[in-house]
C-alpha positions in Angstrom: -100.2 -94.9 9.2 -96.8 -93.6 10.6 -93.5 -93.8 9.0 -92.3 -97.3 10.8 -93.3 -100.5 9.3 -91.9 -104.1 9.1 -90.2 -103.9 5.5 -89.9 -107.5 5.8 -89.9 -111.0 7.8 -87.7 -113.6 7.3 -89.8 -117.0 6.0 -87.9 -119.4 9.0 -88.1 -116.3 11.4 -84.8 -115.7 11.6 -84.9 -111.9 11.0 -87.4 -108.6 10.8 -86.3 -105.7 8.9 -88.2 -102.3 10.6 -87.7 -99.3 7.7 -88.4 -96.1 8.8 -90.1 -94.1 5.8 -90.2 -90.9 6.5 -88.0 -88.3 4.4 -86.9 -85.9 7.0 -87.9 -87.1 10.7 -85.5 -89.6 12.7 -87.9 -92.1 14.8 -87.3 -92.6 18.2 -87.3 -96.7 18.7 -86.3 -96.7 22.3 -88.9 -99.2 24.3 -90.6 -100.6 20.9 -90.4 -104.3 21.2 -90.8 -106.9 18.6 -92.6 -110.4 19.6 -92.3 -113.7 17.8 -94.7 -116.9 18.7 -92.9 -120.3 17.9 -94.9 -123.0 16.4 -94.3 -124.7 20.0 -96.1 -121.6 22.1 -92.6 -120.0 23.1 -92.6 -115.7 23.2 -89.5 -114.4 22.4 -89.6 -110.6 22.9 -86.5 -108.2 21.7 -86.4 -104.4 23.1 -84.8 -101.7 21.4 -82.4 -100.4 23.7 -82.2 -96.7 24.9 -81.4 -94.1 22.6 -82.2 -96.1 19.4 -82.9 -94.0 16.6 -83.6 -94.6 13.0 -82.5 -92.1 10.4 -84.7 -90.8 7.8 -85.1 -93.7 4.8 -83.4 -96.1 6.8 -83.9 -99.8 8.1 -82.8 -101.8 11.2 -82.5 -105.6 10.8 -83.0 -107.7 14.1 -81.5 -110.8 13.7 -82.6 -114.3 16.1 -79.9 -116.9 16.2 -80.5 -120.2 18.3 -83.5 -118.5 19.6 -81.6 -117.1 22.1 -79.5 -114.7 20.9 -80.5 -111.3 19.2 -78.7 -108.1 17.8 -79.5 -105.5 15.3 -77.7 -103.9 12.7 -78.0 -100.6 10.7 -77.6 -100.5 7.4 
């Protein structure tokens, strides 16, 4: 097991929190994707974008809104 995991899902899928677990070593994100399956057969994909990197004990929410529109947020 590596130190990035999905801390949590949202029940209506509306968000995924990715935590990275590690205590001293920053993850490189850059290319991972994250892939949701609608109930009506519709893929919707989000990339992390270049030179994404999680901190040490930190988490990255990605947020879907409309299903069309996505952006993340450090916190």
């Amino acid at each position: 097991k590596g130190p990035i995991s999905i801390a949590e899902c949202d029940s209506q899928g509306k968000s995924v929190t990715v935590e990275n677990t590690s205590r001293s070593k920053s993850m490189v994100l850059t290319g991972w994707t994250i892939r949701q399956q609608s109930e009506n057969g519709e893929t919707l994909t989000y990339t992390f974008p270049d030179n994404c990197l999680l901190r040490p004990n930190h988490s990255i929410k990605v947020k879907i809104f409309y299903l069309l529109y996505l952006y993340f947020y450090f916190f």
